[in-house]
C-alpha positions as CSV (number, residue, x, y, z in Angstrom):
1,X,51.8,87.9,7.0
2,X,51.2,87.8,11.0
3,X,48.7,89.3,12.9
4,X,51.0,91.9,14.5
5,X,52.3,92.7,10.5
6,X,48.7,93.0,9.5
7,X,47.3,95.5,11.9
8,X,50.6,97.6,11.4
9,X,50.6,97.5,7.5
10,X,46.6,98.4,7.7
11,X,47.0,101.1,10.0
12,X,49.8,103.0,8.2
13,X,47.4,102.7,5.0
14,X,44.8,104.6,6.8
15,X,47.3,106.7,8.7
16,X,46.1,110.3,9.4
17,X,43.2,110.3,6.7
18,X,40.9,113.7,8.2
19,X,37.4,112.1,8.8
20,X,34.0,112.3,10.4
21,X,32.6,109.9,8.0
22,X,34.0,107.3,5.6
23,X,32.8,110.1,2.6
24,X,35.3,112.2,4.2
25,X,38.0,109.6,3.6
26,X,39.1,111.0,0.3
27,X,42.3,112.4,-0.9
28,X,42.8,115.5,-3.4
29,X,42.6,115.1,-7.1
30,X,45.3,115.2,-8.9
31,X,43.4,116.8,-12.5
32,X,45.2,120.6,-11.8
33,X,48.6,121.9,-11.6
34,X,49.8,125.0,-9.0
35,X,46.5,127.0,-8.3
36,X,46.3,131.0,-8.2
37,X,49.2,133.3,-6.7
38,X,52.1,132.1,-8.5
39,X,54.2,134.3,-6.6
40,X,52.9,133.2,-3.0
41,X,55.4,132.1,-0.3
42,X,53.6,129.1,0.8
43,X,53.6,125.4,-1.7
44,X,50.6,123.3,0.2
45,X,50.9,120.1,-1.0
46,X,46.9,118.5,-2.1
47,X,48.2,115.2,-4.3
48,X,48.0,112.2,-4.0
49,X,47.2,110.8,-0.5
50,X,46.8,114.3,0.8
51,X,43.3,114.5,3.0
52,X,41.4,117.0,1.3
53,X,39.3,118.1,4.1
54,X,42.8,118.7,5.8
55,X,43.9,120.8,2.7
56,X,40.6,122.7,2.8
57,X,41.6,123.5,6.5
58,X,44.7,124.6,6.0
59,X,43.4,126.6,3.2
60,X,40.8,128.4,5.5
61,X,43.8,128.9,8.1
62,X,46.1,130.5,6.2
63,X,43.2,132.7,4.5
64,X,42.5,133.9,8.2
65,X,46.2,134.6,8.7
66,X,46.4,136.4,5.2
67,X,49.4,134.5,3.8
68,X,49.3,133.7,0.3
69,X,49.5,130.1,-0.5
70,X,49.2,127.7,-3.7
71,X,48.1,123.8,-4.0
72,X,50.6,121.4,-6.1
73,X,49.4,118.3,-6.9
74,X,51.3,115.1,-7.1
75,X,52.3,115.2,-11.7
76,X,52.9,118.9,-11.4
77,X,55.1,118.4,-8.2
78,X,57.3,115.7,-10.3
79,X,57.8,118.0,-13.1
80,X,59.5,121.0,-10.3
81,X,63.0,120.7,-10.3
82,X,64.5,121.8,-7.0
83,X,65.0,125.6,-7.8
84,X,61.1,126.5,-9.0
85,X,60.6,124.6,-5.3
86,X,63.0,127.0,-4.0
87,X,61.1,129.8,-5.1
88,X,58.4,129.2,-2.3
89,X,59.3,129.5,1.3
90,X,57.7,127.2,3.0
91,X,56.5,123.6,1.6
92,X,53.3,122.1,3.5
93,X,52.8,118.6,3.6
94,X,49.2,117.7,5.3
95,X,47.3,115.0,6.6
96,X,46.3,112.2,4.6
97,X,48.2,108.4,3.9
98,X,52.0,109.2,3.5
99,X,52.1,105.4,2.0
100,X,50.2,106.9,-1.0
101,X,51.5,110.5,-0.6
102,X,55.5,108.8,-1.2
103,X,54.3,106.4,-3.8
104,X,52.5,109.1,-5.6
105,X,55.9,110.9,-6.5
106,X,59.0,109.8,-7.4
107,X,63.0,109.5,-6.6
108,X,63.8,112.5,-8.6
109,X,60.6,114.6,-6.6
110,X,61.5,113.6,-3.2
111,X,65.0,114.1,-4.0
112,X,64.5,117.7,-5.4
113,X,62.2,118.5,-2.6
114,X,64.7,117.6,-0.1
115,X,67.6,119.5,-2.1
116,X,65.1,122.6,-1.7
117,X,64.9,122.8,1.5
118,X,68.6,122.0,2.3
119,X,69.4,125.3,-0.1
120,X,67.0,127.0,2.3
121,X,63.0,126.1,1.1
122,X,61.4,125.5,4.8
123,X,59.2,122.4,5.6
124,X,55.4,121.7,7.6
125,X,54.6,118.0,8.3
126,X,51.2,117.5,9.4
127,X,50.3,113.8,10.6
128,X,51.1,112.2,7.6
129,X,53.3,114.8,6.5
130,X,55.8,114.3,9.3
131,X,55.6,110.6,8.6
132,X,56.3,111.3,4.7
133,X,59.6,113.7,6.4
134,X,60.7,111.1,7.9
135,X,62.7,107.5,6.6
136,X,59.7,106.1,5.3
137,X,60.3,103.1,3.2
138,X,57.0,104.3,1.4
139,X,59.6,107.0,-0.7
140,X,60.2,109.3,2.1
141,X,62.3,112.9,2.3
142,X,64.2,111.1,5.2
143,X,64.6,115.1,6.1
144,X,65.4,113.2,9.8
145,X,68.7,112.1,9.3
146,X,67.6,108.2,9.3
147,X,65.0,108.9,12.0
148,X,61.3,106.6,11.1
149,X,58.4,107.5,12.9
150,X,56.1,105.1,14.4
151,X,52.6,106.0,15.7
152,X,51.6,107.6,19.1
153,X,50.5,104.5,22.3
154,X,47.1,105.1,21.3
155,X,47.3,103.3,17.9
156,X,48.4,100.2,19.8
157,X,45.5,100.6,22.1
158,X,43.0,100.3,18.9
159,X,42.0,103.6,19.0
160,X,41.9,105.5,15.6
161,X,41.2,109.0,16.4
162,X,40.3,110.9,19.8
163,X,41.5,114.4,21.6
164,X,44.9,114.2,22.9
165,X,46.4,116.5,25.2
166,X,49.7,117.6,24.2
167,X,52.0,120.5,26.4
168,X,54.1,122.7,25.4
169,X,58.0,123.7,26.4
170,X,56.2,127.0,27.7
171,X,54.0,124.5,29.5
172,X,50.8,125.5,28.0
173,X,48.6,122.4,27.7
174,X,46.3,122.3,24.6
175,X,43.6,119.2,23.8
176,X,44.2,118.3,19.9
177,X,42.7,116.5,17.5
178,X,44.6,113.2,17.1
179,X,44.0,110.5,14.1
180,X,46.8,107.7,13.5
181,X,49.5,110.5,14.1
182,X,53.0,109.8,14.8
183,X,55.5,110.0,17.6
184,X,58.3,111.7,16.8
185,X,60.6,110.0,18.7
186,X,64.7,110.0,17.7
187,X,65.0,113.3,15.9
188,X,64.8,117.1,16.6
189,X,64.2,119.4,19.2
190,X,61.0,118.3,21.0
191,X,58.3,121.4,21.3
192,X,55.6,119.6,22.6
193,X,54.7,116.4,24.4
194,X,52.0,113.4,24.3
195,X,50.6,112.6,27.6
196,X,53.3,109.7,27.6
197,X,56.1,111.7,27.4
198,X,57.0,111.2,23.6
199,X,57.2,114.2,20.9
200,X,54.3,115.6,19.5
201,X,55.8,118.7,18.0
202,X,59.7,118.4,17.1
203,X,61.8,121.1,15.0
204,X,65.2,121.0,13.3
205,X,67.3,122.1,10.6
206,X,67.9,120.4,7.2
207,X,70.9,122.2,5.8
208,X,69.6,125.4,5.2
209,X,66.3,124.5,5.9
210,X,64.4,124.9,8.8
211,X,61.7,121.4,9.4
212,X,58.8,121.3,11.5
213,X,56.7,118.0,12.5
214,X,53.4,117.4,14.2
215,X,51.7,114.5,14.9
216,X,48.4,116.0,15.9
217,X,46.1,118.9,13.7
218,X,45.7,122.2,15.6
219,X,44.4,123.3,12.5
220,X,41.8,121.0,13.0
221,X,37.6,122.2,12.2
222,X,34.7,122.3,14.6
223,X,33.2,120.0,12.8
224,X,36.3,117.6,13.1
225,X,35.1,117.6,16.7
226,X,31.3,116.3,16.9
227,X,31.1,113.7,19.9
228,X,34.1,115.0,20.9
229,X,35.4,116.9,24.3
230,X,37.7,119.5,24.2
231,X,38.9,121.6,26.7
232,X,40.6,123.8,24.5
233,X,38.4,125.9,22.0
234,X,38.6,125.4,18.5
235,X,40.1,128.9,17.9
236,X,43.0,128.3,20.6
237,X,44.1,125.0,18.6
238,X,44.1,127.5,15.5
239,X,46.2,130.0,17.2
240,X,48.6,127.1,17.8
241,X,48.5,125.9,14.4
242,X,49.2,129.5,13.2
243,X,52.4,129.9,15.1
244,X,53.8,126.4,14.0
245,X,52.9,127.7,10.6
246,X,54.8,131.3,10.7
247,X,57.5,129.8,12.6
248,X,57.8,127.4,9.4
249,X,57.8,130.1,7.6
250,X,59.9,132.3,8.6
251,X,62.5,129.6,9.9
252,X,62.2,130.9,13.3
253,X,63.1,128.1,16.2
254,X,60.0,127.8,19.2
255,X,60.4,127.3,22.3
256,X,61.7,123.6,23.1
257,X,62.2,121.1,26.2
């Protein structure tokens, strides 16, 4: 394996894991099935390789915004065939490792996820999320018409994590907490940028599906931001993360470049 191969293959392993410490490093257990409020509209994905400090962020977020969610977890979401997927609105995928989020399901789960959403289920990718929406050899939705993701410059630069300032089509500019997140180069609508131009924020249909990606977490914690400076409060990012999150939900199309 070369150098070059190396650094890639370790970096996608630890792509997007939510952490302030190593201890934080850990993904969701996989011991339950579908949580409380059967009937919600929102699926949030916390299996296998999902970050569950990002889960417990999302959960918080969507608390605050009073929309009813479940967690799935990686054996329950095998066992859902494509119409008890369809049931929900919205499917979540979070932060985490997508190499371990894809190898934690299945052809049949990815397959019935993606038929889902093209019968008119909606999609969320968060950081590893949109890289697990993508073609990723590591069992992806390919939701992106062939499209793979590699990560934003800053990966190549050595740098694992830091606040990245992405602007919007409306031209709004927002400091966001970044961690091994992709660009999201060579597929959708782009509805925000990276500093170097690429996609932060993209949006497209899958059939009847609506699809959202995001490289960055504007659902991100205060604590997520010790040693860190932000321009943009904590509660601004949230607002952010709220309207990618309704406009997920409700298959709405934002504003785009």
């Amino acid at each position: 394996m070369t150098a070059t191969i190396a650094r890639v293959a370790l970096a996608a392993a630890c792509a997007c894991f939510i952490a302030t410490s190593f201890t934080a490093c850990r993904a969701s257990g996989d011991d339950g099935g579908i949580s409380a409020h059967a009937s919600a509209p929102i699926l949030l994905f916390n299996g296998q390789g999902a970050s569950s400090e990002d889960v417990e962020a999302l959960g918080r977020l969507l608390v605050r915004e009073h929309l009813d969610y479940v967690t799935v977890n990686s054996p329950r979401l095998r066992r859902m065939s494509a119409s008890e997927l369809q049931e929900y609105r919205l499917l979540i995928f979070p932060g985490g490792n997508f190499i371990k989020m894809g190898n934690g399901l299945n052809a049949a789960a990815t397959s019935n996820i993606r038929t889902a959403i093209e019968n008119g289920s909606h999609y969320l990718g968060i950081c590893a999320g949109a890289f697990f929406a993508g073609n990723s050899p590591y069992n992806g939705l390919n939701l992106t018409a062939g499209a793979r993701f590699g990560f934003y410059a800053a990966e190549a630069r050595g740098i694992r994590k830091a606040v990245v300032a992405i602007t919007t089509a409306g031209g709004q500019t927002l400091d966001q907490y970044w961690e091994d997140g992709p660009q999201l180069t060579g597929w959708g609508a782009v509805v925000a940028k990276y500093p170097d131009g690429t996609p932060a924020t993209t949006q497209g249909a899958f059939g009847n599906g609506r699809v959202i990606l995001t490289g960055v977490h504007p659902e991100a914690p205060a604590t997520w931001r010790r040693g860190m400076a932000f321009r943009t409060p904590a509660e601004v990012d949230h607002a952010y993360a709220a309207t990618l999150i309704r406009a997920a939900l409700n298959g709405e199309s934002l504003p785009r470049y």
